[in-house]
LOFI-175632 format. One line per 3 residues: number of its first residue (from 1); their letters; for each residue x, y, z negated of N, C-alpha, C. Coordinates in nm, 3 decimals, padded with zeros to 5 digits, always signed. Layout:
# residues N
NUM> a> X:Y:Z:X:Y:Z:X:Y:Z; ...
# end
This chain:
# residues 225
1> xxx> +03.723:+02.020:-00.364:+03.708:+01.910:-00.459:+03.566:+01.910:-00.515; +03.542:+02.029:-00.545:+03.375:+02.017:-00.618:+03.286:+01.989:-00.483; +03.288:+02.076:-00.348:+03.196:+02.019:-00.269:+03.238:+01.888:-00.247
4> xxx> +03.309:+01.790:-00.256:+03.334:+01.624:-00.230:+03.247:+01.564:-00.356; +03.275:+01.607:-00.458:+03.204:+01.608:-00.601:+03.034:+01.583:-00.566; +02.998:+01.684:-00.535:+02.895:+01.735:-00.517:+02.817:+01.630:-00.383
7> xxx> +02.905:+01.609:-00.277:+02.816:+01.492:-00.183:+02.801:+01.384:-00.247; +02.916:+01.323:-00.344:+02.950:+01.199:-00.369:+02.826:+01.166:-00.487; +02.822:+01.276:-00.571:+02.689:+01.297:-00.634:+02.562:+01.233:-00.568
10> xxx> +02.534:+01.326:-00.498:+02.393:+01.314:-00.380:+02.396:+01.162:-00.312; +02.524:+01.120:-00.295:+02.537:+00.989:-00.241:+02.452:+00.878:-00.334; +02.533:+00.896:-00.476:+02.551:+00.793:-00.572:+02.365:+00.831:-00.577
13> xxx> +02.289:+00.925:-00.605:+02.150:+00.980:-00.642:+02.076:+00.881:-00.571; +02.103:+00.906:-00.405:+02.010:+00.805:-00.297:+02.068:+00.701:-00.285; +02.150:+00.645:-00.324:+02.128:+00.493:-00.343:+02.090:+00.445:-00.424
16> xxx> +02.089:+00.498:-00.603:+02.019:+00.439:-00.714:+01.860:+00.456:-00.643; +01.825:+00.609:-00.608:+01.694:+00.582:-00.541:+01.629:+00.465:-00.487; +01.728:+00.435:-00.370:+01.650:+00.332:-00.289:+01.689:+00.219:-00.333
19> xxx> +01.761:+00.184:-00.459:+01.717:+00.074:-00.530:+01.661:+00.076:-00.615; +01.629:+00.170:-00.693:+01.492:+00.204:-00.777:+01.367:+00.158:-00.706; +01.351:+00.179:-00.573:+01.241:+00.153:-00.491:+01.230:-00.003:-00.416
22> xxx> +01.351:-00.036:-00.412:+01.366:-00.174:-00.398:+01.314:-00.218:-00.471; +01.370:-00.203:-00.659:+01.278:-00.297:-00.759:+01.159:-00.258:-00.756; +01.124:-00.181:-00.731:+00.941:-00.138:-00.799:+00.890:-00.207:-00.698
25> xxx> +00.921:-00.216:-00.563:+00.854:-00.254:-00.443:+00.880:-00.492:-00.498; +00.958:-00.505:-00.512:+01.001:-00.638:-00.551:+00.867:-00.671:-00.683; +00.898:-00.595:-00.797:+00.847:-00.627:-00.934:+00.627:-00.620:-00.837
28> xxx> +00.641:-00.524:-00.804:+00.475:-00.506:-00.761:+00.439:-00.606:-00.663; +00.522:-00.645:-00.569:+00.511:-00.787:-00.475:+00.440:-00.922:-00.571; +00.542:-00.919:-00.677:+00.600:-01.065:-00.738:+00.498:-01.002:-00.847
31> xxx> +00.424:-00.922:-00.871:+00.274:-00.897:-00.945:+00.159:-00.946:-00.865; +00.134:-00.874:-00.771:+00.076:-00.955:-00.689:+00.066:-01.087:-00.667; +00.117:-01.162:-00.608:+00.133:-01.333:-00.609:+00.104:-01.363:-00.679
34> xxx> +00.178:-01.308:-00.871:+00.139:-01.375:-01.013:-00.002:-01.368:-01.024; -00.076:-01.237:-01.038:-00.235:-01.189:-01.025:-00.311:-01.300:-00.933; -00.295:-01.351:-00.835:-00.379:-01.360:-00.799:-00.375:-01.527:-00.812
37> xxx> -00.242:-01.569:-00.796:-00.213:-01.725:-00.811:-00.252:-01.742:-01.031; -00.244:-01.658:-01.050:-00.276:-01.701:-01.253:-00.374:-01.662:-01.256; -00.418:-01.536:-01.247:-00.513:-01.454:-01.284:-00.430:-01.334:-01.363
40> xxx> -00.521:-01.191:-01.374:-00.467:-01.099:-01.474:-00.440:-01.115:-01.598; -00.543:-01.173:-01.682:-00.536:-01.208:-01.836:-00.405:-01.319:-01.857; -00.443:-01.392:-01.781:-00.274:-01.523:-01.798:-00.158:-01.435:-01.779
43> xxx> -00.129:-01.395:-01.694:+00.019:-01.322:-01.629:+00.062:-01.219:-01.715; +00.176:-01.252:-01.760:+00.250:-01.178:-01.865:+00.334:-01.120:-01.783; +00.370:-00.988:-01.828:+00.507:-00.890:-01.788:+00.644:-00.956:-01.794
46> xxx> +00.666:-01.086:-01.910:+00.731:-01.167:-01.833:+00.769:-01.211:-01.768; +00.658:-01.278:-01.758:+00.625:-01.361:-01.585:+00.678:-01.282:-01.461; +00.591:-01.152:-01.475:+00.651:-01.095:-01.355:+00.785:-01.080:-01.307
49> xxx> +00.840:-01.015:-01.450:+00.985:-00.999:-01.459:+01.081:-01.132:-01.407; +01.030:-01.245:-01.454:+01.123:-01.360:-01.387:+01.089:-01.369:-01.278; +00.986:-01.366:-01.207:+00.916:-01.371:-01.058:+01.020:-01.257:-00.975
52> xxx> +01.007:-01.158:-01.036:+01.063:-01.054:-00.949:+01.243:-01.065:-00.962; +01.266:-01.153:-01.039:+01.411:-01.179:-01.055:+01.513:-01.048:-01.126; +01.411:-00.971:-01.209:+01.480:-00.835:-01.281:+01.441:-00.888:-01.431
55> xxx> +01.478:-00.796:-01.527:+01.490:-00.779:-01.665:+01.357:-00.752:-01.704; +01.275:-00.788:-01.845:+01.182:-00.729:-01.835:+01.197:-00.575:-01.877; +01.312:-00.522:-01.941:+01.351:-00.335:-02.000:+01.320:-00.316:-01.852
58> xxx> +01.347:-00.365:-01.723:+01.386:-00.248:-01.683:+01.229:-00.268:-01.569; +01.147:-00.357:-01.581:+01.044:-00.348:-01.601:+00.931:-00.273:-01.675; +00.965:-00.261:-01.780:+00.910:-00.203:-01.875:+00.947:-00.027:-01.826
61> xxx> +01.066:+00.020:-01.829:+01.138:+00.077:-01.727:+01.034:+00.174:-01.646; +01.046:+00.123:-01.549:+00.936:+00.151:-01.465:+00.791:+00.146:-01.430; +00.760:+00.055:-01.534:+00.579:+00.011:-01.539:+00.578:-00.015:-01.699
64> xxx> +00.510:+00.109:-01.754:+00.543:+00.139:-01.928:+00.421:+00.010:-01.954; +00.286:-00.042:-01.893:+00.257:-00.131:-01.914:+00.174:-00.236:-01.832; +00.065:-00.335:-01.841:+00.100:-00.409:-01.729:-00.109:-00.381:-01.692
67> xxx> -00.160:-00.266:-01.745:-00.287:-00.199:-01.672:-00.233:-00.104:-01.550; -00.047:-00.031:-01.573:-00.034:+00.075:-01.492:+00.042:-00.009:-01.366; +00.114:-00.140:-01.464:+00.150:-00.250:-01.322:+00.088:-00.259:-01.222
70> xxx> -00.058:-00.310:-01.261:-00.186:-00.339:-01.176:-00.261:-00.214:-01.133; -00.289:-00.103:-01.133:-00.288:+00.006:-01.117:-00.188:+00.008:-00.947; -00.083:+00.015:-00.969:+00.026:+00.042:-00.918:-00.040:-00.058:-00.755
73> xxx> +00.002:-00.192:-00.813:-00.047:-00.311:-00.718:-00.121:-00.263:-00.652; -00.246:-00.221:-00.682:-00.389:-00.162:-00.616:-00.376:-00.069:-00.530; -00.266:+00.028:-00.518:-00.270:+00.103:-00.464:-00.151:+00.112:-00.349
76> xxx> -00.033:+00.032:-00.377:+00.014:+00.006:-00.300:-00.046:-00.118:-00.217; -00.153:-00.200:-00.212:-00.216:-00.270:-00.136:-00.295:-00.205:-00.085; -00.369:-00.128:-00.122:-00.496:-00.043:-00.059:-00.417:-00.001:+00.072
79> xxx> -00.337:+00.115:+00.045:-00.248:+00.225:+00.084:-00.232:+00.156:+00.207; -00.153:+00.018:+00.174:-00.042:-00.070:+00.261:+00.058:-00.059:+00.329; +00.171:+00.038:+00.188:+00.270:+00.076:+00.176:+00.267:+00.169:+00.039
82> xxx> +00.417:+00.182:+00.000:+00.393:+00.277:-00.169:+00.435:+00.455:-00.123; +00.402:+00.478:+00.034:+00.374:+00.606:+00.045:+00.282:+00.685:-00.050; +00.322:+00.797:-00.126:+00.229:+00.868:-00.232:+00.125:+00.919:-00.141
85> xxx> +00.073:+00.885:-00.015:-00.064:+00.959:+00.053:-00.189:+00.887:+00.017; -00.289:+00.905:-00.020:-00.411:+00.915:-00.032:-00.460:+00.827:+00.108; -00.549:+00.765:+00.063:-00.606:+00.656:+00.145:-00.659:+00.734:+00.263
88> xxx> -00.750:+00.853:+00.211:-00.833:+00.941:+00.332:-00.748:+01.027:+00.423; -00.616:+01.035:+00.326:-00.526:+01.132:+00.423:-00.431:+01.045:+00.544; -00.483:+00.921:+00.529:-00.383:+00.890:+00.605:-00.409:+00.916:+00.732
91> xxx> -00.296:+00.878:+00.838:-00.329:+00.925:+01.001:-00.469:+00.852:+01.096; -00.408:+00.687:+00.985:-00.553:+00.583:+01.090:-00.696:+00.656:+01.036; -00.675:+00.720:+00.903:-00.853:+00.748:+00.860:-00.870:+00.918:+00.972
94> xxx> -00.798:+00.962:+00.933:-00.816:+01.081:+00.996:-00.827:+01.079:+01.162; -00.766:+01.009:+01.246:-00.804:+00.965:+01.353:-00.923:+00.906:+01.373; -00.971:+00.768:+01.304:-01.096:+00.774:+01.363:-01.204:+00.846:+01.262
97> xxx> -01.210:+00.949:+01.183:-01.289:+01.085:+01.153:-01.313:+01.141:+01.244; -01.220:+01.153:+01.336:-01.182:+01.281:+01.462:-01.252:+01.279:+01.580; -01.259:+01.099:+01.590:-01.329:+01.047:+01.689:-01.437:+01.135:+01.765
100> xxx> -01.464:+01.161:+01.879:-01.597:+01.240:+01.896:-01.716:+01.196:+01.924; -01.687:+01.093:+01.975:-01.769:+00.942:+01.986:-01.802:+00.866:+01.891; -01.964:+00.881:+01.838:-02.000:+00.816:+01.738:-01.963:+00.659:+01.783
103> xxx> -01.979:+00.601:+01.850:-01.972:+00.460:+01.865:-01.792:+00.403:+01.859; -01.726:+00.504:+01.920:-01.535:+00.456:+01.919:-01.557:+00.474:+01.768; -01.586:+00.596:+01.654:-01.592:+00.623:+01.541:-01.653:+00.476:+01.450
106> xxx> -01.737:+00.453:+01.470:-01.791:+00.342:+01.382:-01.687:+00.153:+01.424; -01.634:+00.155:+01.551:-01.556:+00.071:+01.604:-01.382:+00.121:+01.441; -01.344:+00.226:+01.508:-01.274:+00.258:+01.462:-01.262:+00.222:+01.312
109> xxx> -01.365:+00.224:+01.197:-01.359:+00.202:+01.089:-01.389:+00.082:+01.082; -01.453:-00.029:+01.150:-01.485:-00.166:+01.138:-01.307:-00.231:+01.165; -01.293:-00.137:+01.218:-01.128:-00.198:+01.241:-01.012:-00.214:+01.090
112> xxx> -01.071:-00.088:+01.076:-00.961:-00.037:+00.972:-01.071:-00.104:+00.826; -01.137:-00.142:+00.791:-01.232:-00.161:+00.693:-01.176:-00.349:+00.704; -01.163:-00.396:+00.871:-01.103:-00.570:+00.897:-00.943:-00.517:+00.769
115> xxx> -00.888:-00.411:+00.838:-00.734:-00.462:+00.783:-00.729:-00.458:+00.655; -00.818:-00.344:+00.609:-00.800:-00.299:+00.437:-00.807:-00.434:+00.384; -00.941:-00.501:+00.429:-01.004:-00.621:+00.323:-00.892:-00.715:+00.355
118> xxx> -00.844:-00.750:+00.433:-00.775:-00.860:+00.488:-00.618:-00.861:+00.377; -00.595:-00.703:+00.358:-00.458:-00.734:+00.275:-00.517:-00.711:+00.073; -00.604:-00.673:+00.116:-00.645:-00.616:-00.044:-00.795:-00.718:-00.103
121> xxx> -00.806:-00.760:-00.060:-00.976:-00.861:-00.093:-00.932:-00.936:-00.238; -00.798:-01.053:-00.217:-00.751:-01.127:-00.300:-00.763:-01.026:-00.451; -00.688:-00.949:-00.393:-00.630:-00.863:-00.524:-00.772:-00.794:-00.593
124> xxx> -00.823:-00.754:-00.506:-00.933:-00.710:-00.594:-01.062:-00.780:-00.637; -01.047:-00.886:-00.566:-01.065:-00.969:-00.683:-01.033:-01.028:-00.800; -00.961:-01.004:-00.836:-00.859:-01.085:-00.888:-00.890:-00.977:-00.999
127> xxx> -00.897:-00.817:-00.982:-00.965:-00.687:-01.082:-01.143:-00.725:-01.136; -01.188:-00.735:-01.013:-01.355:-00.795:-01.058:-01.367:-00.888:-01.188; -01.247:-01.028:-01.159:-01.310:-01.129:-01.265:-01.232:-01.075:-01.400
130> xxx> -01.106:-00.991:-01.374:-01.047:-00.953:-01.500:-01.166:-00.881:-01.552; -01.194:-00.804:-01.444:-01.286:-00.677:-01.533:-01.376:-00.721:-01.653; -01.423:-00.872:-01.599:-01.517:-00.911:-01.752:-01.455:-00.937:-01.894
133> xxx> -01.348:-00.986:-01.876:-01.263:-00.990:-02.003:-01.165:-00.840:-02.047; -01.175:-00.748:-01.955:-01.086:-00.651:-02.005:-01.120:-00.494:-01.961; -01.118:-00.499:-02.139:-01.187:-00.296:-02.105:-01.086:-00.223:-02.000
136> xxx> -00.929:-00.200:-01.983:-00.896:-00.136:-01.887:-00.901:-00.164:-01.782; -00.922:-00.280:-01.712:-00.964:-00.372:-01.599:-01.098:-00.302:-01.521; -01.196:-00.289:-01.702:-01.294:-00.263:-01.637:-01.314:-00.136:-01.598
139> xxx> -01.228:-00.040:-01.671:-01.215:+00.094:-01.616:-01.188:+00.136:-01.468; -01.053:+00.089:-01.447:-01.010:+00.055:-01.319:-01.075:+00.022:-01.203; -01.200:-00.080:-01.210:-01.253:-00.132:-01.101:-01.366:-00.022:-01.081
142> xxx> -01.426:+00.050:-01.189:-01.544:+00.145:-01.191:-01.505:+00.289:-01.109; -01.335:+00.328:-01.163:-01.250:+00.398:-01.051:-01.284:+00.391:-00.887; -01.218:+00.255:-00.852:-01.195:+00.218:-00.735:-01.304:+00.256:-00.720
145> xxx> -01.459:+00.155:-00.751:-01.548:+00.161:-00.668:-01.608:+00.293:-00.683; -01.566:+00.418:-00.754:-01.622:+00.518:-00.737:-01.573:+00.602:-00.606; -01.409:+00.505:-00.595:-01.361:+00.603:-00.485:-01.387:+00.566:-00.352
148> xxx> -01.397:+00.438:-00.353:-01.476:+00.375:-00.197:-01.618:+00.398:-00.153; -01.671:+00.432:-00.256:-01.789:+00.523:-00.210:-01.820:+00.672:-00.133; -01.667:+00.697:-00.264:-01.637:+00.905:-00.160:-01.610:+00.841:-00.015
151> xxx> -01.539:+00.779:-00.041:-01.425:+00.777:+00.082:-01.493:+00.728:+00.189; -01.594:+00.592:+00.178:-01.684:+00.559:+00.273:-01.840:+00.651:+00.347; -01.863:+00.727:+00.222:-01.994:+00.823:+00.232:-01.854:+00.925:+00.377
154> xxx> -01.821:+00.951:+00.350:-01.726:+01.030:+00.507:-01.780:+00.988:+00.621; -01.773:+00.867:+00.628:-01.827:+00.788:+00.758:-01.975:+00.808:+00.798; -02.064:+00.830:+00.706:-02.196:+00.931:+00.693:-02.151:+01.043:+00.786
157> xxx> -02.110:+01.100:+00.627:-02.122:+01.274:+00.719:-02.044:+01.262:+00.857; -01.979:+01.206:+00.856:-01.946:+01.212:+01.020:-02.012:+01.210:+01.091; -02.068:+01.094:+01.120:-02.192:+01.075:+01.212:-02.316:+01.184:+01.207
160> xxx> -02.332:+01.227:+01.069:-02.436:+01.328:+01.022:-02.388:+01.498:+01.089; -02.265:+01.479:+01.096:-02.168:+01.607:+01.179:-02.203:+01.622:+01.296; -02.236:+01.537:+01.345:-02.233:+01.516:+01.514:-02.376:+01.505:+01.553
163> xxx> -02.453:+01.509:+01.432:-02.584:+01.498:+01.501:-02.633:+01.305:+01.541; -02.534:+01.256:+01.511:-02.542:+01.083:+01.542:-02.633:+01.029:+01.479; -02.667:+01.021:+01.331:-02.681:+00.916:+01.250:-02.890:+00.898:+01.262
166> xxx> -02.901:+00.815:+01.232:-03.047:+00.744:+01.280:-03.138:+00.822:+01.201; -03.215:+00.901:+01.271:-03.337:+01.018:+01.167:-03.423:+00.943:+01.108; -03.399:+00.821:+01.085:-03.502:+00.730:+01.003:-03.416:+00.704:+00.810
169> xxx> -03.307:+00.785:+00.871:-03.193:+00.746:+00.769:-03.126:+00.920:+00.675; -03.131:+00.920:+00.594:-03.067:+01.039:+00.505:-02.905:+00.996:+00.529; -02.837:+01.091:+00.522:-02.689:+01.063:+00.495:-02.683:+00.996:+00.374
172> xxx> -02.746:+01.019:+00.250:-02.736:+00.938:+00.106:-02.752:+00.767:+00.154; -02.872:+00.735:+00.212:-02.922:+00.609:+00.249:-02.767:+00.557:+00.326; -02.779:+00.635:+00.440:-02.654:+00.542:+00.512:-02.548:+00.536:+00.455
175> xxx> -02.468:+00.606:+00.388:-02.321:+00.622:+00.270:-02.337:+00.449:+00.201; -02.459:+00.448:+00.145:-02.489:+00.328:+00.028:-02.487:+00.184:+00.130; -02.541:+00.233:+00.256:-02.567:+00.083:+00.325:-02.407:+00.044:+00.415
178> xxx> -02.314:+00.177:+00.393:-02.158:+00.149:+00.463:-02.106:+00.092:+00.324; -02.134:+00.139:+00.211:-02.059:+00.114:+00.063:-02.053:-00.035:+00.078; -02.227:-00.087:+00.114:-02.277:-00.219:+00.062:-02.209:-00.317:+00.131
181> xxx> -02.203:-00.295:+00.289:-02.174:-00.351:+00.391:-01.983:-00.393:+00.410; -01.897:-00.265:+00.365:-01.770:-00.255:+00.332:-01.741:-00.331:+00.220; -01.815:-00.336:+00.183:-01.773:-00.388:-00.014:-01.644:-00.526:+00.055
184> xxx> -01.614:-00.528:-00.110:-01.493:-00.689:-00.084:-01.561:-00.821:-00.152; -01.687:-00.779:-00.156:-01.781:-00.881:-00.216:-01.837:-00.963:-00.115; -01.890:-00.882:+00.008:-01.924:-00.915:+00.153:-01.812:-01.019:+00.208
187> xxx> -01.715:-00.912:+00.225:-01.598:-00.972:+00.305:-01.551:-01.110:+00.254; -01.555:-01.138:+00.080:-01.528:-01.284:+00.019:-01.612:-01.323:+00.070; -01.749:-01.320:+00.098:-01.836:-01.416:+00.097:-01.873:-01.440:+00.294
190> xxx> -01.862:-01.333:+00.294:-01.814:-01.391:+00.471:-01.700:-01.494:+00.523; -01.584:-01.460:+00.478:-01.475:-01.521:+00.484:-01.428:-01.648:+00.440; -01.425:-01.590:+00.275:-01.386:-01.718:+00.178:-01.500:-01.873:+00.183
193> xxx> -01.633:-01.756:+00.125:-01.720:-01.871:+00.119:-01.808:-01.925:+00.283; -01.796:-01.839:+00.389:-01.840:-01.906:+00.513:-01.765:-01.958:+00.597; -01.622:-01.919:+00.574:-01.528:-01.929:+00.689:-01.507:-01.872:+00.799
196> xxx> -01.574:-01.709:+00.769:-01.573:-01.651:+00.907:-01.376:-01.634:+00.965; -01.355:-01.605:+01.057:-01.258:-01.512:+01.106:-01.254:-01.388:+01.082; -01.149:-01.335:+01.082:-01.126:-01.160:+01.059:-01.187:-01.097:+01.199
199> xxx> -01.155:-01.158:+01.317:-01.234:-01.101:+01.428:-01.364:-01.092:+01.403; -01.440:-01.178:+01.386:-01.581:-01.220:+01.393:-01.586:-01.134:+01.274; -01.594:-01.099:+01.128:-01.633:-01.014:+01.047:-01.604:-00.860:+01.047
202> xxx> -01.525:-00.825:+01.157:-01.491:-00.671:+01.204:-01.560:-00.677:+01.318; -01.630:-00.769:+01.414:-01.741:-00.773:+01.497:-01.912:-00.754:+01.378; -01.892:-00.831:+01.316:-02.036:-00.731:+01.225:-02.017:-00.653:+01.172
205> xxx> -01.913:-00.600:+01.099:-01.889:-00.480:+01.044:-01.946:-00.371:+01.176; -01.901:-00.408:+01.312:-01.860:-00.246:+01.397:-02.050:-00.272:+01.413; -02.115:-00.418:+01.433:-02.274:-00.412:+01.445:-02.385:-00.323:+01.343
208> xxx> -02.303:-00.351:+01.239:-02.357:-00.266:+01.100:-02.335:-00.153:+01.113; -02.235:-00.062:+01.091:-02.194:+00.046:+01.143:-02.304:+00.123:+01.258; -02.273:+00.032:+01.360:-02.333:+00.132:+01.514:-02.488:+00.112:+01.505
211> xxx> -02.528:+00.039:+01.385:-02.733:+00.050:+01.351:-02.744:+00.155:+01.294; -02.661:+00.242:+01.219:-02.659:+00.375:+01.208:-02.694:+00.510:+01.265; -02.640:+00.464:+01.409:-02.598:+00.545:+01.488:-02.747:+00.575:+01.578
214> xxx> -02.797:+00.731:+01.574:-02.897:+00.705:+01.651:-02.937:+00.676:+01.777; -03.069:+00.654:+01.810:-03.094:+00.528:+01.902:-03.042:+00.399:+01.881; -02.948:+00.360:+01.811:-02.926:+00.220:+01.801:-02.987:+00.098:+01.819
217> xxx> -03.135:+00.141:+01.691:-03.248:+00.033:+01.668:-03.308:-00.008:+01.876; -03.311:+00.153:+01.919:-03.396:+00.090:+02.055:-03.271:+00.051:+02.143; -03.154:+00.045:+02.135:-03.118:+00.005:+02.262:-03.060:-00.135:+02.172
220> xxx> -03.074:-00.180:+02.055:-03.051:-00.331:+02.029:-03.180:-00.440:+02.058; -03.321:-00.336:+02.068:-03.414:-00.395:+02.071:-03.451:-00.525:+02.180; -03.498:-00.659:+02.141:-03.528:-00.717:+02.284:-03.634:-00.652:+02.400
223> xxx> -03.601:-00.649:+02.496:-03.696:-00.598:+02.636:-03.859:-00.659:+02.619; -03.935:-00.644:+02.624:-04.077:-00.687:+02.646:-04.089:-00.808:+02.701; -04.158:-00.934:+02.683:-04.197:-01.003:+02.759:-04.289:-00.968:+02.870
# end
């Protein structure tokens, strides 16, 4: 009787679980959409709460307020999924790290740099224009961009690992010109304001990237007349 007790327990545990995770995954969706279709400053924890079709307690509940809401958002978009792993730990970054081939390596992150922006650009924008009206906003975005800098300066030392990267270039120099080039400032203004395609802007991304890479400059060079 107690071991029946005892499964039925564990039963009742993982299913409140995975509807615990249902709502958080629902409420952070239906944040999203609100964020970016209102803006941050308009969108009330309300709002969300009717968007996401839950209570706001049990909102409140789970997201004590609506900087750790957006917080939350950010990272389950970054991530692109609410796996607790770390952006650098994941398998796609660590694979093309691994790369041994500076050129598959710099391909490799123009790839993964297309998907990041492609699901996360909106949203972080959507942190940029808050950031001017709001001190935790602005905390937040000074975060991020401190961490896309670690995380992108990697793509340096990689190349700098291997002996790759262009001797006209410091690892510091190239880190700042992947930061500049990655940014979601680029990617809006490629995209939004030119109309590029996601192909065509992960085709200059991998061009930017592989000018890094040494020899690059001479084998992009035109031939002599």
């Amino acid at each position: 009787m107690n071991e029946m007790a005892a499964v039925k327990r564990s039963y009742d545990n993982s299913r409140r679980e995975a509807q615990s995770r249902q709502t958080r995954m629902r409420i952070i969706e239906a944040a999203r959409a609100q964020f970016v279709e209102r803006g941050y400053p308009a969108t009330t924890l309300e709002d969300i709460a009717a968007a996401a079709e839950t209570s706001p307690p049990t909102l409140y509940r789970l997201f004590s307020s609506k900087p750790a809401l957006l917080k939350e958002v950010l990272d389950v978009t970054l991530g692109g999924d609410d796996q607790p792993v770390a952006f650098g730990d994941r398998p796609e970054i660590q694979a093309a790290r691994a790369q041994p081939d500076p050129a598959e390596l710099v391909r490799a992150f123009a790839r993964i740099g297309r998907e990041l922006m492609a699901r996360s650009a909106p949203i972080l924008h959507v942190l940029a224009t808050a950031a001017q009206v709001d001190p935790g906003a602005a905390q937040l975005l000074a975060e991020i961009r401190q961490q896309r800098h670690t995380g992108q300066s990697r793509i340096a030392a990689a190349l700098a690992a291997r002996g790759a990267l262009d001797p006209n270039l410091s690892e510091s120099e190239a880190a700042d010109i992947i930061y500049a080039a990655m940014s979601p400032d680029v990617y809006r203004i490629l995209i939004v304001d030119r109309g590029w395609t996601s192909e065509r802007y992960e085709r200059w991304l991998s061009r930017v990237l592989g000018s890094l890479v040494r020899g690059a400059q001479s084998q992009d060079s035109p031939a002599p007349a």
